[in-house]
C-alpha positions as CSV (number, residue, x, y, z in Angstrom):
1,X,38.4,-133.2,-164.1
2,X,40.1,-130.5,-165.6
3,X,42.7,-129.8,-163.8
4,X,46.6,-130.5,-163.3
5,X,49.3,-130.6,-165.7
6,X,49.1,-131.8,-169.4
7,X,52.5,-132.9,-170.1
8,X,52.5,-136.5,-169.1
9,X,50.0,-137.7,-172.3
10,X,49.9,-134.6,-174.2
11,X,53.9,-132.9,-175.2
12,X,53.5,-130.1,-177.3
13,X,50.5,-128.5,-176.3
14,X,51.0,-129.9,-173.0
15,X,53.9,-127.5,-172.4
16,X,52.5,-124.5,-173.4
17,X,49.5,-125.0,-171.8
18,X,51.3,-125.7,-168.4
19,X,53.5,-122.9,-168.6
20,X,50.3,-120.6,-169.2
21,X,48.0,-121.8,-166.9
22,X,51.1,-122.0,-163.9
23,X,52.6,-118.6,-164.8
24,X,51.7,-115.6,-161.9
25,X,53.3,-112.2,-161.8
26,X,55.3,-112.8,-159.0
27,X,57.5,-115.7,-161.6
28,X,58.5,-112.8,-164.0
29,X,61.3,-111.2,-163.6
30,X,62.3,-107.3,-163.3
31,X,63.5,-107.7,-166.5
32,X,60.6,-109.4,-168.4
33,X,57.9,-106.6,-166.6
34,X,59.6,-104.0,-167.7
35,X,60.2,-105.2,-171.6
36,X,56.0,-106.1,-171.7
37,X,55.7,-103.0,-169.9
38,X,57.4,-101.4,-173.1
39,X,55.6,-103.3,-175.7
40,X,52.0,-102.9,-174.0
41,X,52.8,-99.1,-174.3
42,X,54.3,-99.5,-178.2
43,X,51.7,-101.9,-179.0
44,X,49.0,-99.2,-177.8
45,X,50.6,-96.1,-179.9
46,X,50.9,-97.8,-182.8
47,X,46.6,-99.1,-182.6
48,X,46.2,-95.5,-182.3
49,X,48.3,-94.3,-185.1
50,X,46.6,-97.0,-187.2
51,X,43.0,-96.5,-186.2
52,X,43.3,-93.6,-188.3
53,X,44.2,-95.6,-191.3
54,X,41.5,-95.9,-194.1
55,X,41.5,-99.5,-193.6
56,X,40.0,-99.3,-190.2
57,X,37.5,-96.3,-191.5
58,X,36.2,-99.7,-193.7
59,X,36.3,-102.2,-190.6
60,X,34.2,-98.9,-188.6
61,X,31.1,-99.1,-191.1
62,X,31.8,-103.0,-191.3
63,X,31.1,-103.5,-187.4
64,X,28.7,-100.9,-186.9
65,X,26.5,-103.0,-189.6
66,X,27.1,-106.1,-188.0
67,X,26.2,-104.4,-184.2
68,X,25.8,-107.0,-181.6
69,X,26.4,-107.1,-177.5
70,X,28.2,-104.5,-175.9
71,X,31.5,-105.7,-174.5
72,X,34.6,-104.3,-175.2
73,X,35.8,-100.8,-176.3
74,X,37.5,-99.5,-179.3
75,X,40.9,-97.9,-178.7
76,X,40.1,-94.0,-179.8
77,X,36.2,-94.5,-179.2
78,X,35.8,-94.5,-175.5
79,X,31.8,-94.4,-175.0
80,X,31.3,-97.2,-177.4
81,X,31.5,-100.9,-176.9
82,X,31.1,-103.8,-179.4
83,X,31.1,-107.7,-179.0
84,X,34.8,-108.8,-177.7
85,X,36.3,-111.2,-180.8
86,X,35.3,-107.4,-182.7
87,X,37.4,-105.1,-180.3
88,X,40.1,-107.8,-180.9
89,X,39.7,-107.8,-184.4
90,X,39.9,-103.7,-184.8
91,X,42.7,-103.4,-182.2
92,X,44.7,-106.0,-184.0
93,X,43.9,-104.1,-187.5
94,X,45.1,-101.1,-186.4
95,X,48.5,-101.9,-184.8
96,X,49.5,-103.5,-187.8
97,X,48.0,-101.2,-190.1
98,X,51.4,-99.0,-190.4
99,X,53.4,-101.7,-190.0
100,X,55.3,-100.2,-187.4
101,X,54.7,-103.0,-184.5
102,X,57.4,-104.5,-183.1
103,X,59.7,-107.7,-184.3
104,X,60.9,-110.8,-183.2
105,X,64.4,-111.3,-184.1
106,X,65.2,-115.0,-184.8
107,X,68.1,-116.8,-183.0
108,X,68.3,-119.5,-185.3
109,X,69.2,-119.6,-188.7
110,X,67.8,-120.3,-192.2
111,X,64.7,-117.3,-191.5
112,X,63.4,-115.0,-194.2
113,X,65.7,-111.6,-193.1
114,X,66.5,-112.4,-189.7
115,X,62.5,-111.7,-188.5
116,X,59.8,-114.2,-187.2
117,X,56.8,-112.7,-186.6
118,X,55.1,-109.4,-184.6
119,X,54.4,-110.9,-181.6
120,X,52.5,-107.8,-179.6
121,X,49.8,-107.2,-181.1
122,X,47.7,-110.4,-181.2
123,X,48.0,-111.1,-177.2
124,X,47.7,-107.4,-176.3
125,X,44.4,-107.1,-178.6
126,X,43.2,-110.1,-177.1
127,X,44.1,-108.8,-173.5
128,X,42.1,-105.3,-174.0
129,X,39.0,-107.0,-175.5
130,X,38.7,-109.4,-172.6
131,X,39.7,-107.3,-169.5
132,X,37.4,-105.1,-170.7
133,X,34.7,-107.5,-171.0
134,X,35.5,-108.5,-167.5
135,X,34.9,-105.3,-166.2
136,X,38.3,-104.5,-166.0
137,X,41.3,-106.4,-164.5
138,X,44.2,-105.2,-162.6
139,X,47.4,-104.4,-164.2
140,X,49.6,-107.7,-162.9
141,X,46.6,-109.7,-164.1
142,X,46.8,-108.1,-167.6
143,X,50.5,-107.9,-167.9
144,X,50.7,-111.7,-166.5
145,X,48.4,-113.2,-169.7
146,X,50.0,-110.7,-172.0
147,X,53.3,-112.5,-171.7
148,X,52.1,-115.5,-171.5
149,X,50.5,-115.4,-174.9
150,X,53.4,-113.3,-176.0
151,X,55.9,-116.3,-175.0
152,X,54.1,-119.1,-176.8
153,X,53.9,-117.2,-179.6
154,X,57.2,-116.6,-179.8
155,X,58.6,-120.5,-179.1
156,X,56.3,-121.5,-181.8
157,X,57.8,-119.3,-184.1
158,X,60.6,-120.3,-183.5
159,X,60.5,-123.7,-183.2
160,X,58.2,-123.7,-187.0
161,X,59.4,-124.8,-190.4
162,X,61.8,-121.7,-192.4
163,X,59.5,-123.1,-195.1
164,X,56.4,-122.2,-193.7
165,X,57.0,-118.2,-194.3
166,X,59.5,-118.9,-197.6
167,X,56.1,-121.2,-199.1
168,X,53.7,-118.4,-198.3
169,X,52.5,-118.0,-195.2
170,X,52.2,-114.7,-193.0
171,X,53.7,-115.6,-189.8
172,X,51.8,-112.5,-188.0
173,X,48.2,-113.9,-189.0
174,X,49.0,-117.9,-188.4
175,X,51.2,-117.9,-185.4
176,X,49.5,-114.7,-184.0
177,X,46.5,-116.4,-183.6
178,X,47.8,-118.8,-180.4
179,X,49.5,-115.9,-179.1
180,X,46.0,-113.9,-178.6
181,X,44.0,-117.6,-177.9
182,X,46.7,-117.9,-174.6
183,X,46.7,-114.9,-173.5
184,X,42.6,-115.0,-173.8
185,X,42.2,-118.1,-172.0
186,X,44.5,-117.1,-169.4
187,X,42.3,-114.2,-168.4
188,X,39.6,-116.1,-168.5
189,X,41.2,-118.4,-166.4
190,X,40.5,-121.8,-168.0
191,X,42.1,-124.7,-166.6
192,X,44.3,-126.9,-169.1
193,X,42.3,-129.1,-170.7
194,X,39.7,-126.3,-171.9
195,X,42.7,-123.7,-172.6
196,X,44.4,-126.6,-174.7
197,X,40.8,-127.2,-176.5
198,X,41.2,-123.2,-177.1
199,X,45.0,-123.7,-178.8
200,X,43.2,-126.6,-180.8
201,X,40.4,-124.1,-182.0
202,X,43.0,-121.8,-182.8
203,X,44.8,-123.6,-185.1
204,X,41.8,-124.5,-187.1
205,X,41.3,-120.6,-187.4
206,X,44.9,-119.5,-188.0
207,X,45.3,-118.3,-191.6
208,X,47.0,-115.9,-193.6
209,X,49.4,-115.7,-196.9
210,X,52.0,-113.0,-198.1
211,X,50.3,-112.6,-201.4
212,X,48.2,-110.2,-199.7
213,X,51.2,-107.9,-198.8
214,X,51.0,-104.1,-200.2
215,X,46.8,-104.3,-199.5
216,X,44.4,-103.8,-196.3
217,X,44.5,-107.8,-196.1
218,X,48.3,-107.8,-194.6
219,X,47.1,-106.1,-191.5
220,X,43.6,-107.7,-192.2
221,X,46.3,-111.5,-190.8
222,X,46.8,-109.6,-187.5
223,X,43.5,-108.8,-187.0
224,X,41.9,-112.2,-187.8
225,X,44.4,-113.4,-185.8
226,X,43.8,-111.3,-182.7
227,X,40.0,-112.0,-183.0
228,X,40.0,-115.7,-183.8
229,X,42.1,-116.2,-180.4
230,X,39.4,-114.6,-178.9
231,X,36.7,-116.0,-179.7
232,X,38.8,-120.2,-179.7
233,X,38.9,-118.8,-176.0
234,X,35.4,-118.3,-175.7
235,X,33.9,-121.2,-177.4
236,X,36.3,-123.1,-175.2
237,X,35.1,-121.4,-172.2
238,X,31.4,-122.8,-173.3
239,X,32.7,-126.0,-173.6
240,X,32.9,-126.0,-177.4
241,X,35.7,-129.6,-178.2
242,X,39.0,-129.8,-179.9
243,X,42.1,-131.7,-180.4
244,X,44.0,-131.3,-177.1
């Protein structure tokens, strides 16, 4: 059965699965509302900004040759609608295209200039590509698996190695990638054990290294990150195994 809580046999994953899968709208606080509120509405004007950007005039050509079901829109193309993990992929491009998305500060330290990672973008690209595949969910619903992706994002970042950022690895495109995966499988509503299967996919797909910084690829991390959460949700959502 899957169903209940993980944390008795499985720790790490456990927890953040729990914490997703029991968080409603009604737990967050006046407080936490209003900041996603904030960064839903950042996190939108700077995919619009971006989508201008000549790397998302490539990724345009790129996924109309690749076509496919019509799910999801694009943010600045209203009548047209391409397969979800795609939508992810080009919202996630574009808000990290200018570099202009929002921070997390660290608390701890030992970290590369203070910073973590951009935590926005991933969840919020995976929350627009699946509400709209939906059919469109209501704005508590959204908001609720927006910060839930948002918050284990965040505690993995900071809870990771200094050494995995100082060695080479872009935080944005590796730790991105569970943020988007949550906040997917919460609103798709799996039950633990699949949206734990989901985190496990994830982390097979999460990639990304600072070499590429200065070209297309550095927003290229958000984007991969924001579409590979989606579509770990998915193929969990079929069924599709992983490490718990």
């Amino acid at each position: 059965m899957d169903t209940g809580r993980l944390t008795s046999d499985i720790k790490l994953t456990g927890e953040a699965v729990d914490f997703a899968t029991a968080l409603r709208f009604d737990d967050l606080s006046d407080e936490a509302v209003h900041l996603a509120r904030r960064c839903v509405l950042d996190g939108l004007a700077v995919m619009l900004a971006g989508s201008e950007q000549p790397a998302l005039e490539i990724l345009e050509r790129y996924i109309g040759k690749i076509g496919g079901v019509e799910e999801s829109r694009l943010l600045g193309f209203a009548s047209r609608r391409v397969p979800a993990h795609l939508a992810a992929l080009w919202h996630g491009l574009a808000g990290h295209a200018m570099d202009w998305d929002d921070t997390q500060l660290s608390e701890n330290k030992g970290r590369a200039y203070g910073l973590l990672t951009h935590p926005t973008i991933p969840p919020l690209a995976a929350c627009l590509a699946i509400s709209d595949m939906l059919g469109g969910v209501d704005g508590r619903r959204f908001l609720t698996a927006f910060v839930a992706g948002f918050e284990v994002e965040c505690k993995i970042a900071e809870a990771i190695n200094p050494d995995h950022y100082m060695k080479g690895f872009h935080s944005s495109g590796t730790i991105g990638t569970f943020g988007s995966a949550i906040a997917a499988a919460k609103l798709l509503g799996l039950k633990p054990r699949a949206m734990a299967r989901a985190v496990g996919i994830a982390a097979s797909m999460a990639s990304g290294i600072r070499v590429n910084f200065g070209t297309m690829t550095k927003p290229l991390h958000v984007g991969r990150s924001s579409e590979n959460g989606v579509t770990a949700a998915l193929l969990a959502a079929e069924g599709f195994t992983a490490d718990e």
